[in-house]
N, C-alpha and C positions, 0 to 999 in steps of 0.2 A: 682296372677301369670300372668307373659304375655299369652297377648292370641295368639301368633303364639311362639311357644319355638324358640330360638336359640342354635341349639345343641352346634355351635360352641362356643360358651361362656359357658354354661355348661360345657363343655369339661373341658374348660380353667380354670373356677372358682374351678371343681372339683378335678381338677390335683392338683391344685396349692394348696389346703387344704391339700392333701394327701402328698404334699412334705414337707411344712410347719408342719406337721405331724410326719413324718418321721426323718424329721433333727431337730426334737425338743425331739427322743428319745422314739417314739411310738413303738409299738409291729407292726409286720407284718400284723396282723387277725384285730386289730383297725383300719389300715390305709387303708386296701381293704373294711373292713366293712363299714368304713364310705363314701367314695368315692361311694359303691355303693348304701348305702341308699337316698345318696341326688341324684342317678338315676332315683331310684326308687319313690321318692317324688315328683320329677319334669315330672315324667310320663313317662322317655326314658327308651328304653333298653341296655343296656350295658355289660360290663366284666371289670373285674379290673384284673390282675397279677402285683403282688409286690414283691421285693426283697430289701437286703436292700441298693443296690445301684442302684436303676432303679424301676420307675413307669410305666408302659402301660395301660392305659387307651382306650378302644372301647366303641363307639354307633352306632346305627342301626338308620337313620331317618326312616318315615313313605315311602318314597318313594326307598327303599330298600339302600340307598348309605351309608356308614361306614365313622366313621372319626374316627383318632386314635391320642394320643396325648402318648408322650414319656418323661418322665424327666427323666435327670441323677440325684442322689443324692451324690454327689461330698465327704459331709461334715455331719456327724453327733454330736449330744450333746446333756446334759442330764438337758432339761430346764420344770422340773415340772408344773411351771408357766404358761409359753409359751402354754405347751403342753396339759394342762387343759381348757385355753382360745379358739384354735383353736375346741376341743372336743364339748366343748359349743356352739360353734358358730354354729358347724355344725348338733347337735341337734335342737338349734332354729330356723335354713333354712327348716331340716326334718318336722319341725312340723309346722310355719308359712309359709312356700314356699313362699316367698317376690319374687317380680319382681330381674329379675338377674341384673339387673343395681344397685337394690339399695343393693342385698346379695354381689356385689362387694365394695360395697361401705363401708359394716359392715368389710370383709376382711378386709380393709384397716385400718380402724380404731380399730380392735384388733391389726395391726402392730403398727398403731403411739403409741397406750400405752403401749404397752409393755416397761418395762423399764431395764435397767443392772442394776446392783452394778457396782460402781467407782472400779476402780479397785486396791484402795488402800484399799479399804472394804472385793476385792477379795483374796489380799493377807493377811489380817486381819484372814481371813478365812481358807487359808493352817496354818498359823500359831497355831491358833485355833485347828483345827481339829487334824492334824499330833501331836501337843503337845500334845492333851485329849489322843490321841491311846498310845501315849508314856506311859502316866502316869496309862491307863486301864492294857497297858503290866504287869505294874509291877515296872517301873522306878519311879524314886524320883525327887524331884519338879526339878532338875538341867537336869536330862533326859527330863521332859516333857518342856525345855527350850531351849534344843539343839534340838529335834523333830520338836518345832515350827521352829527353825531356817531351816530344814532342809525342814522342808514345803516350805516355802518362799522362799528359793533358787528351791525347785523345779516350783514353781508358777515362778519364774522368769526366768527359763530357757525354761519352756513351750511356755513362753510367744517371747521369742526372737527363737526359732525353728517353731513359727506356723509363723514369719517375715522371716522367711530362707524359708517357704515352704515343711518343711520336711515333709512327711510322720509320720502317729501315731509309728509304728515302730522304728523310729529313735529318736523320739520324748520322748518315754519310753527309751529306752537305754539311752539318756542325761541326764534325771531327774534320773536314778536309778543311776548315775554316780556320777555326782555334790552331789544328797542327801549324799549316800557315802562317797563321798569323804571329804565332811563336817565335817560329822561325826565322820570322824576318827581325823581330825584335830580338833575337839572342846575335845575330849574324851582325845588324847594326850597334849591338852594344862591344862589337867584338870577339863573341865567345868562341862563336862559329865564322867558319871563315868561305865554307862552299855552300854557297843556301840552295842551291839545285838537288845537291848530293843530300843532304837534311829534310829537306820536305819527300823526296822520292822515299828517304827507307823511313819516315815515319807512317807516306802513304801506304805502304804494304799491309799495314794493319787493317787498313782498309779495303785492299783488294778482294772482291770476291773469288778467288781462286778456284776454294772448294766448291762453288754453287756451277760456276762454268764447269768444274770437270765435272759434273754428277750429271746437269745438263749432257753432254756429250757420250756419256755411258747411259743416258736412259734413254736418248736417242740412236745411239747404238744397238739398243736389246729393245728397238722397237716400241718406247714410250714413248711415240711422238708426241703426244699434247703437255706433257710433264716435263719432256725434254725443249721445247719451244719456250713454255712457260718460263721453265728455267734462266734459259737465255736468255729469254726477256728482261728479266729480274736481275740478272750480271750486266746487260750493260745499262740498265737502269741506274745501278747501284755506279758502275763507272762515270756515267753522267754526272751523278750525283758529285764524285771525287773530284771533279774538275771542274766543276760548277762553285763550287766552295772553296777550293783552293783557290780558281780563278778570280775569286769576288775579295780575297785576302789579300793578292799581288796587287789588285788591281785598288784596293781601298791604302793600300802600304808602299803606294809607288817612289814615294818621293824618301823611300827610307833608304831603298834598293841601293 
């Protein structure tokens, strides 16, 4: 470990884990936990408050003066992968305490590997998924072919609204609209025979699952305002599903 700390890259290095953290779809109590073990590993004293749009970050040097470090967290997503590598990383700093030049340097290079799916793979994957829920419903092999389709229009309309800048709000209303509206058009041409069963497992794509359960574990481990917030934001988001599906049925009635 260096032999004179630098709070100020502490700060930085530890901020920066807990955002990467955060916008990879961490819990509230993981991302303050960890931020403040590698405090406590490198010897500083500190504080963390976390919410899920906002990091603050405090330390105390040895000569009483405070440095404080702020991120907004703009953008969140639910990247297992991502989120498991940064976890590890910041266990291995905990337990080797490496000079902070080179614990930035490991940072960096859990970024360069990280890798996406192409995003023909991604949409491989609404298709997939949205068509399996079709087919778990109760739908028959033509159901679970319209669902995939309705996946992929929802994957492609996500995809041109995160290019628009919309908001998750608006974003949920387009996909429950488009999938919808799909739906009633493949179901009226014949393709599809249960439109109930087709719109339900393409809406799964939509459900916010993960954000409700994370809500209820951070309200659990006593992050009330994170865990609130959360909730807030799931059944915002389910508003949204039904709001846009409902505006589909309702614009496509006479197709029914």
């Amino acid at each position: 470990m260096d032999i004179e700390l630098d709070y100020d890259t502490l700060l930085t290095l530890s901020t920066e884990i807990g955002y990467r953290l955060l916008s990879s779809g961490a819990e509230i109590y993981r991302v303050e936990d960890s931020i403040q073990r590698l405090f406590t590993a490198y010897g500083a004293d500190g504080a963390v408050f976390v919410i899920p749009s906002c990091i603050i970050a405090s330390l105390a040097t040895p000569e009483g003066h405070s440095a404080t470090r702020i991120r907004r967290v703009s953008g969140h997503s639910t990247d297992i992968q991502r989120l498991e590598a940064y976890n590890n990383l910041c266990r291995v700093l905990c337990d080797q305490r490496p000079p902070l030049s080179k614990a930035k340097a490991q940072l960096a290079l859990v970024e360069a590997r990280h890798k996406s799916y192409r995003y023909g793979v991604r949409l491989l994957g609404y298709f997939v998924g949205t068509g399996g829920f079709s087919l778990f419903f109760g739908g028959i092999w033509r159901d679970g072919l319209c669902g995939g389709l309705c996946g992929v229009s929802i994957g492609l309309c996500l995809t041109l609204m995160t290019w628009l800048k919309a908001n998750a709000f608006f974003q949920t209303i387009a996909g429950g609209f488009v999938s919808a509206l799909l739906a009633v058009l493949l179901t009226a041409l014949g393709l599809g025979q249960n439109l109930d069963l087709i719109i339900i497992g393409a809406l799964m794509a939509l459900v916010p699952g993960t954000v409700f359960t994370n809500a209820m574990r951070d309200i659990m481990a006593g992050d009330l305002i994170a865990g609130i917030s959360k909730t807030a934001e799931a059944l915002l988001l389910g508003t949204a599903i039904a709001l846009g599906t409902g505006f589909a049925l309702a614009l496509t009635r006479g197709l029914i």
